[in-house]
C-alpha positions in Angstrom: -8.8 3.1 18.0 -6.1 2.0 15.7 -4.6 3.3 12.9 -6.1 2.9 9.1 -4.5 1.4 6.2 -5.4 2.2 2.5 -4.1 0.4 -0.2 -3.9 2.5 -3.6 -3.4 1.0 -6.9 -3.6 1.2 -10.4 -5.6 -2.2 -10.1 -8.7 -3.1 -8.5 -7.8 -6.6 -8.6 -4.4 -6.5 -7.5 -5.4 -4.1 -4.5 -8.1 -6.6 -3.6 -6.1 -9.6 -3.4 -3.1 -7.7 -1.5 -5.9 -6.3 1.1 -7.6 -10.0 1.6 -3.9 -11.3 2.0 -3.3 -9.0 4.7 -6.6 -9.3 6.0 -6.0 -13.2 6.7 -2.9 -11.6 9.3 -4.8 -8.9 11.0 -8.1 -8.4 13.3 -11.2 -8.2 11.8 -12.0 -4.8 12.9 -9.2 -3.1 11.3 -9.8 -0.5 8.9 -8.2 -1.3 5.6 -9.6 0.7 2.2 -8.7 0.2 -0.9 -8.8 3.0 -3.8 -7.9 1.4 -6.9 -8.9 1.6 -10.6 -11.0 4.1 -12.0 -15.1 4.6 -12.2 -17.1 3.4 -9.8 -15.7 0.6 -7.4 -12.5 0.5 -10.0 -14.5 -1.1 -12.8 -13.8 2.1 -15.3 -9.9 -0.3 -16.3 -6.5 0.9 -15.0 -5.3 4.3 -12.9 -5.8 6.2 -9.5 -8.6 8.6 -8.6 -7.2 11.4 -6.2 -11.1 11.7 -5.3 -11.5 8.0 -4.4 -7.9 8.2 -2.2 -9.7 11.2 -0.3 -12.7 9.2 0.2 -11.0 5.7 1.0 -8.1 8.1 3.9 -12.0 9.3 5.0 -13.4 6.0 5.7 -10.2 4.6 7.5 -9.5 7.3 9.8 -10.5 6.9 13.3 -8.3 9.4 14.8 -4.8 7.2 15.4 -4.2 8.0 11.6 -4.0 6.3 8.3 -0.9 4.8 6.5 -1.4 4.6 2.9 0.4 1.9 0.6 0.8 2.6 -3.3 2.1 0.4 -5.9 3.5 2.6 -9.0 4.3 6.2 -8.9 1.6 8.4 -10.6 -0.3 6.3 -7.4 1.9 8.3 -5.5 0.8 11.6 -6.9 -2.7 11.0 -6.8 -1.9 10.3 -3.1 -0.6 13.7 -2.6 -3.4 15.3 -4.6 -5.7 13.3 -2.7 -4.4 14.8 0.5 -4.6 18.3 -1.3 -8.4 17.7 -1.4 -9.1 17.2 2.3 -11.3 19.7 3.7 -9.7 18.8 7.4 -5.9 19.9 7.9 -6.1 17.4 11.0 -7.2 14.7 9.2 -4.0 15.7 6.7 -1.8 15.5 9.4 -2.8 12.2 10.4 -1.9 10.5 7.0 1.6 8.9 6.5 2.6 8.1 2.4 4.3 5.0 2.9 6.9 3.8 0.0 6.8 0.3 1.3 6.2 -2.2 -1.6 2.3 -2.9 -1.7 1.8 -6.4 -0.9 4.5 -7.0 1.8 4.1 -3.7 3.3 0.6 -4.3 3.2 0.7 -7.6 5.2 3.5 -5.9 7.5 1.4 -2.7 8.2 -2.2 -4.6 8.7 0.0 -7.1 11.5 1.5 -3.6 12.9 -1.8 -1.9 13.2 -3.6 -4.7 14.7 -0.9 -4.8 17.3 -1.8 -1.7 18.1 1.1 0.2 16.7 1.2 4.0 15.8 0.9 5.2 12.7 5.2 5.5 12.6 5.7 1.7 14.1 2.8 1.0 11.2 4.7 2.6 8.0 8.1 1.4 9.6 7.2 -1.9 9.8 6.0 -1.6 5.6 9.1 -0.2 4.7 11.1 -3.3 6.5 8.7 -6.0 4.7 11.4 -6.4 1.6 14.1 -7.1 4.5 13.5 -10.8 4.8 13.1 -11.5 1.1 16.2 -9.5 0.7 18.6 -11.2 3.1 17.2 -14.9 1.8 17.8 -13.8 -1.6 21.4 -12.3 -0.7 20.2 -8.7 -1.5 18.9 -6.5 -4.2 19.7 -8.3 -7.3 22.7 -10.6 -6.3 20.8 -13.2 -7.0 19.1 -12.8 -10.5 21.6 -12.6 -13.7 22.3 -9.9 -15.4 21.2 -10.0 -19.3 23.1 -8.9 -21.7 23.6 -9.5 -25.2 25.3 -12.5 -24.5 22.1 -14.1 -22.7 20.4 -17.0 -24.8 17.2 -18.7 -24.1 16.4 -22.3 -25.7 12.8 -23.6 -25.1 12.4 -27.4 -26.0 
């Protein structure tokens, strides 16, 4: 057994992409859902089910635990509804809300779990996805400009 990975997003799309990204990094077999949009396979436009999260933490759990990614934050409260909504307290306790960024904690916790890492090592290894953009970047913001009203675009 391993631990699960669902990816939750406002975007069916976007959560798609992310999860084949990190699928090209991690073992076949690994149990990565996604629970994005609204409606019926996400179709319904933009937003989070709680309903589909419970579903999607469901389907990825096979007993080592589920680590769940979210991109924006009412994803983040339709997590913790969603966890609400479980019938099983065990399966509850098995779920980790992650607040790594989506798609690099998403590649970073889909490498972890195939490893065979525990749900912790999993959601720790999310969290530190941003590390190596950061340090090659020179940290949050250091590199990017500041605008202000001073800053002035010319296109050609």
């Amino acid at each position: 057994m391993t631990v699960g990975i669902v990816a939750v997003s406002h975007s069916r799309a976007l959560a798609d992409a992310a999860v084949a990204l990190a699928r090209e990094m991690a073992p076949p077999d690994l149990r990565i859902e996604v629970a994005a949009g609204i409606g019926e396979d996400g179709a319904g436009g933009f937003g989070t089910d709680a309903t589909a999260i419970a579903a999607a933490l469901g389907a990825a759990d096979s007993g080592d635990g589920v680590v769940v990614l979210m991109d924006l934050g009412s994803a983040v409260l339709s997590a913790e509804l969603a966890l609400d909504l479980l019938d099983d307290p065990d399966v509850r306790d098995r779920v980790l809300l992650c607040p790594a960024p989506l798609v690099e904690g998403l590649v970073a916790a889909a490498v972890a779990a195939g490893g065979g890492a525990d749900r912790a090592e999993v959601a720790a290894e999310a969290g530190a996805a941003l590390l190596a953009k950061q340090e090659q970047l020179g940290g949050p913001g250091e590199r990017v400009p500041a605008a202000g009203p001073e800053a002035r675009a010319r296109w050609p």
